[in-house]
N, C-alpha and C positions, 0 to 999 in steps of 0.2 A: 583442315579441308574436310568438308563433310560429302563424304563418301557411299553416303547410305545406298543403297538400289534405288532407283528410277524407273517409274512407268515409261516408255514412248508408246507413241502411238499414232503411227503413220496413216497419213488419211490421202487419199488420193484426193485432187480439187477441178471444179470445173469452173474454168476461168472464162470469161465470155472474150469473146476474139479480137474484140476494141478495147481492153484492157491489160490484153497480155504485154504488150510491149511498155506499159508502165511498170510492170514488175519487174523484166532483165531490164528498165531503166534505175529500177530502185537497187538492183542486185551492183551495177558497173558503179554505182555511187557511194553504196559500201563496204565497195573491194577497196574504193579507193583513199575512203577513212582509216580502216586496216592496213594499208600498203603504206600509207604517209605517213601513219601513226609506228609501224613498223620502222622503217627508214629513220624516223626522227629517234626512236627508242633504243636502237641499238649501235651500241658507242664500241668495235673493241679497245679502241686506243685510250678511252675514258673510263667510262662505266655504262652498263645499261639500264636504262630508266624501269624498274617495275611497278612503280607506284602509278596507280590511276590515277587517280586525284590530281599529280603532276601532270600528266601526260592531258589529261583533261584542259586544264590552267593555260597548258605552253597551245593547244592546238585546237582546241573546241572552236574557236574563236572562226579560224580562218577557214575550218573545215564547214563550217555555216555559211561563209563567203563560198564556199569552192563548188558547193553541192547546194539539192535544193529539199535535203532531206529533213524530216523534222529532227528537232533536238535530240528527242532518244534515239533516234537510228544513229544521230552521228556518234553518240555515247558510246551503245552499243560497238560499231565500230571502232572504236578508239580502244574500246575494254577488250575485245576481241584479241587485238594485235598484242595488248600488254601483257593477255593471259600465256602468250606464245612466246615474247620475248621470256619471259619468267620463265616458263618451262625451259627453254633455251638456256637461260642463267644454271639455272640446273642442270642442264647435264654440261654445263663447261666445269662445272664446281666437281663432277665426278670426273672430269678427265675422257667426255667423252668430244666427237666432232661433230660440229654441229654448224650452225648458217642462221644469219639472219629469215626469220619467216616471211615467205612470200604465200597473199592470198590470192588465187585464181581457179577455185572452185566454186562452182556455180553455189551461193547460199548466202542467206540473210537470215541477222539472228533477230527476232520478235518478243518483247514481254507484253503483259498486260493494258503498258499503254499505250503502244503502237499495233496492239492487234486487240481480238474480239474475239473470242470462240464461244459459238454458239453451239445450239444443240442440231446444225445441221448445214450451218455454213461458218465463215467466218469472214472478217471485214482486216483488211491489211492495207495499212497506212504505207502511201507511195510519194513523190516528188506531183502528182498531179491528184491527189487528194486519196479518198479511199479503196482499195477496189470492193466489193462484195465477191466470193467464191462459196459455191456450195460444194459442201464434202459428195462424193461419190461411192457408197455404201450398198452393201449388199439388203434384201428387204430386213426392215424390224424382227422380221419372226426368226432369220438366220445369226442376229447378231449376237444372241445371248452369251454364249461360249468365242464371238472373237476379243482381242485386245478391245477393241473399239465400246462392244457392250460390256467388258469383263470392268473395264479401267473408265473410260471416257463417261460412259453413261450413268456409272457409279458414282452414289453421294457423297462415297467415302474419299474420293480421288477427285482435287481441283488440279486444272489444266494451269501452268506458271510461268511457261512459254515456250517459244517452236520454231525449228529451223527451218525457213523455205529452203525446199531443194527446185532442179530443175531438171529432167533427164532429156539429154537431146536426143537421144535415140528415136525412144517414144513419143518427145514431145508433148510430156506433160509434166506440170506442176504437183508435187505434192508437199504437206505441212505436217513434220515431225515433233506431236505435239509433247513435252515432258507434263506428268503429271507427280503430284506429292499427297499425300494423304494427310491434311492439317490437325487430326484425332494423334499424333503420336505424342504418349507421355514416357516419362521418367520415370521410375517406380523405387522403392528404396534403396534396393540395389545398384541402382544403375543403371539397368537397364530398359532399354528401348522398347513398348510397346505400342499397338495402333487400337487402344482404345477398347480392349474388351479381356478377356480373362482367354490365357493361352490353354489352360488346364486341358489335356486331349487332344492338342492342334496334332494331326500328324503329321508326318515326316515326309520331306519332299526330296524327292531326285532329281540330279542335274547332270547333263551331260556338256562336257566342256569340248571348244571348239578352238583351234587354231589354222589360224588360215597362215598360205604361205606362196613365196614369189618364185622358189624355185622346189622341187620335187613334189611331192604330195600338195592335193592345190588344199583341202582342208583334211585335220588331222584332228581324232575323237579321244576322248578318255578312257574309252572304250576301247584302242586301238584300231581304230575301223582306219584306212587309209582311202579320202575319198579325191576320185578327180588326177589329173599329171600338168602341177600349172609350168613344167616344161614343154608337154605337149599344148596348151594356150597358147606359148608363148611363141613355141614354133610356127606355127599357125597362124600368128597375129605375123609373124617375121616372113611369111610368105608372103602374106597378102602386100605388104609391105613393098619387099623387091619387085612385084610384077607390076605393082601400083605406081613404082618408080620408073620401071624401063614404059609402063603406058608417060607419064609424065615428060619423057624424054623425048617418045614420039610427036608431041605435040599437035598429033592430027583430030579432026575431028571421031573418026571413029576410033581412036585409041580415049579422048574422053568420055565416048559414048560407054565402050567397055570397059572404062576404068569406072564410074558409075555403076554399071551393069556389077562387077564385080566387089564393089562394096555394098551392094545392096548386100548380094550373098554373104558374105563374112559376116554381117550386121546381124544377117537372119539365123545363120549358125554359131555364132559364138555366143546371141542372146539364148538359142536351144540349146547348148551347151549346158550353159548356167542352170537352163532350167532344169535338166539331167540331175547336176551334181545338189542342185537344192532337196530332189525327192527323194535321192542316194542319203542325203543328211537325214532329213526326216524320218524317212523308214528305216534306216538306224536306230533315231530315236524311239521311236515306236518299240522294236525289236526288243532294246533295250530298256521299257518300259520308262521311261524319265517321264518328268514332268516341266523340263523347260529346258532350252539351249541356250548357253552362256556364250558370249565372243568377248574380245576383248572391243573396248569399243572403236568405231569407226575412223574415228582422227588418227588415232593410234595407226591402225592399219595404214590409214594415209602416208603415214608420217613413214613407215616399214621401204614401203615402195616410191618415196618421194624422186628417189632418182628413176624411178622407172618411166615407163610413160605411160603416156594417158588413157589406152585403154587400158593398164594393168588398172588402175586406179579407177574405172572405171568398172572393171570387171569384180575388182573384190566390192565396193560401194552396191551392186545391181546383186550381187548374190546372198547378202545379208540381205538387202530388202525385199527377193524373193522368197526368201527363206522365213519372213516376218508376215509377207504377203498368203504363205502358201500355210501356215500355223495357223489362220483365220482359221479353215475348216475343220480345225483338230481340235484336241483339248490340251496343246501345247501351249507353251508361252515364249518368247526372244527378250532375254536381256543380256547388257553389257556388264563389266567389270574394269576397273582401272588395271593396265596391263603390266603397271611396272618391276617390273624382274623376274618376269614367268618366264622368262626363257634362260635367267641362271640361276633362279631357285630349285633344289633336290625337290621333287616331289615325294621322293622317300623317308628325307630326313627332314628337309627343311631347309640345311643348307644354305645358303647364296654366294655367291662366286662367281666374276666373269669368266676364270676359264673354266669351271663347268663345263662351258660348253664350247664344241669345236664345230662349227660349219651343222652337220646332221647330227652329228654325235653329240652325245653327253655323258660326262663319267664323273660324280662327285667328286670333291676333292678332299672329304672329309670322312663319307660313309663310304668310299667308291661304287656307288650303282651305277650301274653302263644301261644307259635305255636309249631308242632312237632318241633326237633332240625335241622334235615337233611333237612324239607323242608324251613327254612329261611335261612339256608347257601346256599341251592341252590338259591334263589333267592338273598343275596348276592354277589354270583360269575356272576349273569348276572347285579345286580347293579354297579359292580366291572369293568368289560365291557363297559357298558350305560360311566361310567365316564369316561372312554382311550374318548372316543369318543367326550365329551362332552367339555374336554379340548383342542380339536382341532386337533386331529388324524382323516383322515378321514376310513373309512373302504368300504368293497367291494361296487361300486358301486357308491363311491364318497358321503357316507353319510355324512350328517351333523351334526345329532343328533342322538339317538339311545333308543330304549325302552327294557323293559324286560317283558316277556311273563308272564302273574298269571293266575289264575283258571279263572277269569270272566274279565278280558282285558288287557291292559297294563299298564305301569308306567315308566313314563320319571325320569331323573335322578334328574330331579328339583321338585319332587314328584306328576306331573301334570296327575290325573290319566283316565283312558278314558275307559271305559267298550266296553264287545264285543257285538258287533251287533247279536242283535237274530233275528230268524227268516231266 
């Protein structure tokens, strides 16, 4: 699996208003390729199917009959659901518990021949032809320093494809585009470069990020503790009860002010978010980094899969504020595969599921006792340090890469350097 860093790069879209409803008609048609494709793939009394190419053979066919999507969306689709049953395969193979994958978040996956990314719109292949959208972008003159001009506008970075998302909140569309740099060679050693002599590149900092469902809502490398996604949660579980006993009144003015009162929630729990994303930020800042790691987004999905919808909705909206609000900086947002940062030692290295208990973490080899959430986060930036250390380079043409802690840095070969006081 090729694991290297990935550009995104979130572009908000302006979709014209007699168009929209072809897209959440394109989105219900390839839930529904991933759900069937889901359902038909996972066997436990047998076996479950991971191969695409099978899964293609047994259902392409009828999922053409069932929907009116072109052939790559139904592909797409189909690949979608197998990559989840697989992942699924995997963690039964570890002994862990796990469910068939149900898809019902709003998204459609797009490559090159069901979409078009141009240099200021794009064109997205639906059930009733194409639609045209243009991106929504701050002027030319401010782009330089965001994702958008650092990555998208660059020759060095082709666009390879892109998740539609949908926010109900706000009621808009936006297209999460992945980019790759096609210049990266091989060199005798082995290693990975992007096409120029690294001689000089300097050294980049990262500060690692773990978000979470119960105490601290995100947790730094740095040990910064930001946010109480106990007190979100409470909050969301209030609105909740009062929303219920309005529901039970069934009168008119009890839906008036059931209404009335999810506007408000809506408007404070999106302010909320937006608090704890500048709390992130000026962190960062503070801490002088040069990018934020998360684990990526499915992952987190997958964290609070039993939860509900706003939880999943609340972690989803503060990465992409967080993505959104780094425009104006000289920050960067990227992800890393999350697997075992929350029972890998950050000290040693370790791995162990008990490691770790509920908050706590206590090697089972070196014994370090640290909270749980702050060595996963410094995990996801050690996780990072490594993409880089095996010869990816990252913005700016790095060579090597450190991760941000409470009193300096720490390179990925454990070489550690305190912060200058004073």
């Amino acid at each position: 699996m090729d694991d290297a860093p990935r550009r995104t790069v979130p572009i908000k879209l302006d979709v014209p208003e007699e168009r929209r409803g072809d897209l959440h008609q394109t989105k219900t048609q390839f839930l529904h390729c991933a759900n069937r494709t889901s359902e038909w793939a996972w066997r436990y009394d047998d076996y479950c199917v991971t191969s695409k190419s099978k899964a293609e053979n047994a259902l392409y066919d009828e999922l053409r009959e069932e929907t009116d999507l072109t052939a790559n969306l139904v592909q797409k689709g189909i690949r979608r659901a197998i990559e989840a049953v697989d992942a699924g395969v995997e963690k039964l193979k570890d002994g862990e518990k796990t469910s068939q994958p149900d898809f019902d978040s709003w998204s459609v996956v797009y490559d090159k021949r069901s979409a078009s990314f141009n240099d200021d719109h794009a064109t997205l292949s639906t059930p009733n032809g194409r639609v045209t959208a243009e991106y929504v972008l701050p002027p030319k003159e401010e782009r330089e320093e965001t994702p958008f001009g650092r990555y998208y506008e660059s020759d060095d970075w082709n666009a390879s494809s892109a998740t539609l998302q949908y926010d109900e909140q706000d009621d808009t569309f936006s297209l999460h585009i992945t980019l790759k740099n096609p210049d990266y060679t091989v060199d005798a050693s082995g290693r990975q470069k992007a096409g120029h002599d690294d001689d000089g590149a300097e050294n980049g900092v990262v500060l690692g990020v773990d978000l979470n469902v119960t105490g601290a809502f995100a947790v730094t490398s740095t040990g910064e503790f930001i946010g109480s996604a106990d007190y979100l949660t409470h909050k969301r579980n209030q609105y909740e009860q009062r929303r219920a006993k309005l529901q039970q009144a069934g009168t008119r003015s009890a839906h008036l002010t059931m209404q009335s009162i999810g506007s408000r929630f809506s408007d404070w729990s999106l302010d909320w978010l937006h608090n704890r994303a500048n709390d992130l930020i000026a962190e960062a800042q503070d801490a002088d980094v040069d990018g934020i790691i998360f684990e990526n987004l499915d992952h987190i999905r997958e964290n609070i899969a039993n939860g509900s919808k706003f939880q999943q909705w609340a972690y989803a909206k503060f990465v992409e504020l967080v993505e959104y609000k780094v425009e104006s900086t000289e920050l960067f947002v990227d992800t890393v595969n999350p697997a075992y940062t929350s029972q890998r030692c950050s000290h040693c290295g370790f791995t162990h599921e008990d490691n770790r208990d509920d908050k706590a973490f206590e090697c089972q080899s070196c014994g370090y006792e640290v909270n749980a959430d702050y060595n996963a986060a410094k995990n996801i930036a050690v996780r990072y340090c490594g993409y880089i250390h095996r010869g990816q380079t990252s913005r700016g043409g790095w060579a090597t890469s450190q991760l941000a802690l409470k009193s300096g840095t720490l390179n990925v070969n454990g070489e550690y350097t305190p912060a200058q006081l004073g």
